[in-house]
C-alpha positions in Angstrom: -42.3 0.8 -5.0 -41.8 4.4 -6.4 -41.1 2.8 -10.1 -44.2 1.1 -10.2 -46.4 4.2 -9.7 -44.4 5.5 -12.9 -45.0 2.5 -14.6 -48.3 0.7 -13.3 -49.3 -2.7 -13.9 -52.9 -1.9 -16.0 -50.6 0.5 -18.0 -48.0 -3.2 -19.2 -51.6 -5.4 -19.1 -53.5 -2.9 -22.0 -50.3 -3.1 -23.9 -47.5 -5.9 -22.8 -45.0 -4.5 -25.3 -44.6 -2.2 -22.9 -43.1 -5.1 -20.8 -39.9 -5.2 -23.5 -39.4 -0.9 -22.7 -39.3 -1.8 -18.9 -37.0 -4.5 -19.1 -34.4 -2.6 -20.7 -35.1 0.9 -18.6 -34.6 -1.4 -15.5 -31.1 -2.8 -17.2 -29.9 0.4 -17.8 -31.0 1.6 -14.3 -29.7 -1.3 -12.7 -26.3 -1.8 -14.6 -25.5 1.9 -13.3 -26.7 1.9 -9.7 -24.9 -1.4 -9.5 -21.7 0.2 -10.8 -21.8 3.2 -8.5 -22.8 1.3 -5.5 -20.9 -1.9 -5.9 -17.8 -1.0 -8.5 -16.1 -4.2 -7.3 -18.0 -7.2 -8.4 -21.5 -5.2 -10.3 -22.3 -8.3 -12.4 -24.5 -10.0 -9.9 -25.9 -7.1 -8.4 -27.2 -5.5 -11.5 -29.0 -8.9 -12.0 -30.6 -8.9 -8.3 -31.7 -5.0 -8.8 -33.5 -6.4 -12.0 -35.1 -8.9 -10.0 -36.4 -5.9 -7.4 -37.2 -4.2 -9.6 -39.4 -6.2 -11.5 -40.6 -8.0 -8.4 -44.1 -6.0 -7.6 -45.2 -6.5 -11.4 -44.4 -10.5 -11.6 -46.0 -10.7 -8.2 -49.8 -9.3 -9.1 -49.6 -11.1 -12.6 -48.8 -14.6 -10.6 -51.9 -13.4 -8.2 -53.9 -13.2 -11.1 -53.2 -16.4 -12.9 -53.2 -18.4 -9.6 -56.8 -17.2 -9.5 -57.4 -18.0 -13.0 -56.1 -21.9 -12.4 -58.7 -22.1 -9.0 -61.9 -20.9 -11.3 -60.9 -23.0 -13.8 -63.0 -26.3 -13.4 -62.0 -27.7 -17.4 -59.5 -30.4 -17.4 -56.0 -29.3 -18.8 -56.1 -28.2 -22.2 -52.6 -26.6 -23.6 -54.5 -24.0 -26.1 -57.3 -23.0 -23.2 -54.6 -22.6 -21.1 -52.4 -20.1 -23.0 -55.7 -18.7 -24.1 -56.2 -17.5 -20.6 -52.5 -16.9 -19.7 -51.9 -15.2 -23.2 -50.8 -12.0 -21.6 -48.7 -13.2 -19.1 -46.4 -15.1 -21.3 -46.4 -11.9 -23.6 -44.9 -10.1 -20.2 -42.4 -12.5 -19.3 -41.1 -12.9 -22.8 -41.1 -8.7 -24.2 -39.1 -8.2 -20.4 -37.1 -11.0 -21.1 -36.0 -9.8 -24.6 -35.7 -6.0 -22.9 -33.1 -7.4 -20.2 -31.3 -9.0 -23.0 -31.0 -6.0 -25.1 -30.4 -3.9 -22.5 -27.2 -5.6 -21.7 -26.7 -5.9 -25.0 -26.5 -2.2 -25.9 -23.6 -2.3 -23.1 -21.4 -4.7 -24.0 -21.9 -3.0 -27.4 -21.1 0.2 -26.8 -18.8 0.2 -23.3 -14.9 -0.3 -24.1 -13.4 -3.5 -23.7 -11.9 -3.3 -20.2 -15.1 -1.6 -19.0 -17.2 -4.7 -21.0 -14.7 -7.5 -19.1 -14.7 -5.6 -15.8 -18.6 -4.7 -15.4 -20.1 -8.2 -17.1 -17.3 -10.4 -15.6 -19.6 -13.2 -14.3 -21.5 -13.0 -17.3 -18.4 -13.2 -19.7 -16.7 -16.0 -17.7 -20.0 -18.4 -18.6 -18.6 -18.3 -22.2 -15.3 -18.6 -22.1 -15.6 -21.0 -19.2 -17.6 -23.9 -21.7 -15.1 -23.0 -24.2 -11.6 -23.5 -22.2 -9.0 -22.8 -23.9 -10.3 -20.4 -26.2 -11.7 -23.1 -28.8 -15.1 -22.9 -30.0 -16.6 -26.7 -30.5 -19.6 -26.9 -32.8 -20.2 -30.7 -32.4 -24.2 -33.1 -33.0 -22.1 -34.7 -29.5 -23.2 -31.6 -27.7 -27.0 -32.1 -27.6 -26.9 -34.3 -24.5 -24.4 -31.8 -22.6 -26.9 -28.5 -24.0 -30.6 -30.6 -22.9 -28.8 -31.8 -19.8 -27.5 -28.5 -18.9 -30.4 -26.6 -20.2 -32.9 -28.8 -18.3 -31.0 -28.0 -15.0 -31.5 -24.8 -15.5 -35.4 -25.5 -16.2 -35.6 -27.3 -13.0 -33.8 -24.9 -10.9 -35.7 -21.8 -12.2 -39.2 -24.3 -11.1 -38.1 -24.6 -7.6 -37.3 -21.4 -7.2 -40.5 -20.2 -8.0 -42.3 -22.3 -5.8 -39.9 -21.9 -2.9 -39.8 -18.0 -3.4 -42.9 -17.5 -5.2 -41.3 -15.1 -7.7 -38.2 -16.0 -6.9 -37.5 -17.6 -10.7 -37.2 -14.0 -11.9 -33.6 -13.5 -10.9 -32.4 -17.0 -12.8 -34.4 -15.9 -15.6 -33.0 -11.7 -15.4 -29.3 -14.0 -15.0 -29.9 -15.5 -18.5 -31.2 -12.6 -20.1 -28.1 -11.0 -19.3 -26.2 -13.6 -20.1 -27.0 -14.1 -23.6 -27.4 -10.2 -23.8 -23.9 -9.5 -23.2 -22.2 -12.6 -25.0 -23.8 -11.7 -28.0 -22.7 -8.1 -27.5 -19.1 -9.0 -26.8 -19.0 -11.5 -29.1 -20.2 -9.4 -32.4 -18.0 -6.6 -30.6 -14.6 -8.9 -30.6 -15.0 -10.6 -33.3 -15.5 -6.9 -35.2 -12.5 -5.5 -34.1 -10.5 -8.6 -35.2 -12.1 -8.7 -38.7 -12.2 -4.6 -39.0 -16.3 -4.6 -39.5 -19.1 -2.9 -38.0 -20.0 -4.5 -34.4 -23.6 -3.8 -35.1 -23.9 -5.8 -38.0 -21.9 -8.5 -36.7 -24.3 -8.2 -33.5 -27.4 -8.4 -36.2 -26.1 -11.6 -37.3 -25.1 -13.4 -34.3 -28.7 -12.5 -32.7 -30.7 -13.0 -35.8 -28.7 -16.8 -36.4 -29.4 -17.4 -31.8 -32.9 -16.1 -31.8 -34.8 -19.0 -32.8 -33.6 -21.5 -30.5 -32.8 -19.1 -27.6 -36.9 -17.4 -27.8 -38.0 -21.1 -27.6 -35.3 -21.9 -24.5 -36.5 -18.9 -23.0 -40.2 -18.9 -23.3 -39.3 -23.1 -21.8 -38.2 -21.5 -19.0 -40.7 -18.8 -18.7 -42.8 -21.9 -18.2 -41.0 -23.0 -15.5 -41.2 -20.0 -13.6 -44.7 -19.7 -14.4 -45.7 -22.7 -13.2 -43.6 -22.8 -10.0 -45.2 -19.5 -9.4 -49.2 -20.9 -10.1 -48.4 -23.6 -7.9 -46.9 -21.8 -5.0 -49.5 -19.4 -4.6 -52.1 -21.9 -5.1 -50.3 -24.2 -2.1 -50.8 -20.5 -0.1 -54.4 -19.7 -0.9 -55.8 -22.8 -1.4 -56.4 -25.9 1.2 -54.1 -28.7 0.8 -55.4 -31.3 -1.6 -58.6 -29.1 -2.0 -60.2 -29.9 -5.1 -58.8 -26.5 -7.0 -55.1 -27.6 -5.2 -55.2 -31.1 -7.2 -56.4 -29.3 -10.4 -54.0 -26.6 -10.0 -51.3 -29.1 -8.9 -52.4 -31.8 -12.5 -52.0 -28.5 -14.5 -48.3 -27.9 -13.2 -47.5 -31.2 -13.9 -48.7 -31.1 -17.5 -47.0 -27.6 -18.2 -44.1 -28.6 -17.1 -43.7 -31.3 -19.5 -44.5 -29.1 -22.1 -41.7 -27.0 -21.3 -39.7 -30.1 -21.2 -41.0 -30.6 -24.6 -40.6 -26.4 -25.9 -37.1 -27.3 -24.2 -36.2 -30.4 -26.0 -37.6 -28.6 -29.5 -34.7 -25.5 -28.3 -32.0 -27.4 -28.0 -32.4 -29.4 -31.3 -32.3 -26.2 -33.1 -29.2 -24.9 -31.2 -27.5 -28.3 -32.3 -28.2 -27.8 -35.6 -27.7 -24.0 -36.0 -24.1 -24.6 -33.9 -23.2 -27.4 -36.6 -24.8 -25.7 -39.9 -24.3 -21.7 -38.9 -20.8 -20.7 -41.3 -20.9 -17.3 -40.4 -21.9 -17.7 -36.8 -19.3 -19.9 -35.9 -16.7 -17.6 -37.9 -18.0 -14.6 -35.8 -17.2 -16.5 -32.9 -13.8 -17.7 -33.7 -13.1 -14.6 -34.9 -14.0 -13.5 -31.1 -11.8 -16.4 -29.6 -8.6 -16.0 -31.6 -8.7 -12.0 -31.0 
């Protein structure tokens, strides 16, 4: 692909914050091309230009750590593990956080209509868990957030090891998301209250971020394993010795994502129940 000569996989491996610049390059290039190409419905499509776009990178670093799993003859250990896959979970996260941004800046910055219009898919996941326009801040909602959230774990899994790489759209999905609820939110909620959006966005991100990095990087775990264990199933020979090691290490990651997960959730339970100004911000957004 033409982008990836410009912006080649050794160049994002020296330097993985590199990872958070192409993330947001390939929002902005995909929130435009999807609203020249497809002005009706843009949402989705931006998302699947994301996942394109970002396609050859994931692909080569999921070659690479399917490779590191098969030459790997230690049993599991969690530290030697992200030890070796250090980089690769620095990549997922930085392009995560630069496909959040990215949307972001947009929901920010376009006028409402356009914001409502061009994110409507996105926009409806808020207001449709807050029907009616209430916001509920509740300690009930940590069975509805781990059973949802863990859903979401799962599904991004099997789509890795059905597709491969395939995880990579669920996970561009929630990146934009977030980005643009937060954006529309601290947007909103300014206008009501006759503030500046920016610091209202400052506050709702910097309030989110610690639950949302750890339900992100759970589900960067998903995808990564799916990903290990469906090349692995391709390269290696069924129940091969490497294939049961690489298949015992999937099993133990994902349970620490269900733990990273469960961790996530707590603190969003807690930050939704104890967060004054965040929950203002919001119901500032709802009642506007």
């Amino acid at each position: 692909m033409v982008l990836e000569r410009v912006y080649p996989l050794e160049l994002i491996e020296r330097n993985p914050l590199y990872a958070f610049i192409l993330g947001a390059a390939y929002s902005s290039i995909a929130i435009g091309a999807a609203v020249l190409l497809f002005p009706d419905d843009p949402a989705l499509v931006a998302v699947a230009f994301i996942a394109l776009m970002v396609y050859p990178t994931l692909n080569s670093i999921l070659k690479q750590e399917e490779e590191l799993e098969s030459q790997n003859e230690e049993h599991f250990r969690l530290f030697a593990f992200f030890r070796d896959h250090q980089n690769s979970f620095k990549i997922y996260t930085l392009l995560f956080l630069g496909i959040l941004l990215g949307f972001s800046f947009f929901a920010l910055m376009l006028p409402s209509l356009a914001t409502n219009h061009i994110f409507e898919n996105q926009i409806g996941v808020l207001y449709g868990q807050n029907a009616g326009g209430k916001a509920y801040f509740d300690k009930a909602l940590f069975g509805t957030l781990f059973s949802n959230n863990a859903n979401v774990l799962i599904l991004i899994f099997i789509t890795s090891f059905v597709f491969g790489e395939g995880g990579i759209f669920l996970l561009a999905w929630n990146a934009s998301v977030w980005g643009t609820i937060f954006g529309n939110l601290a947007k909103t909620a300014a206008g009501v209250a006759s503030q500046n959006p920016i610091t209202y966005f400052l506050i709702v991100f910097g309030t989110v971020f610690p639950h949302m990095i750890l339900e992100a990087f759970s589900y960067i775990c998903g995808a990564t394993a799916g990903g290990i264990i469906s090349k692995g199933l391709l390269r290696e020979k069924f129940l091969s010795e490497n294939f049961r090691r690489i298949l015992k290490n999937t099993v133990f990651f994902m349970l620490f994502a269900f733990v990273v997960l469960l961790i996530a959730v707590t603190v969003e339970t807690y930050v939704l129940v104890h967060a004054d100004a965040y929950r203002t911000i919001v119901q500032q957004s709802f009642g506007a």
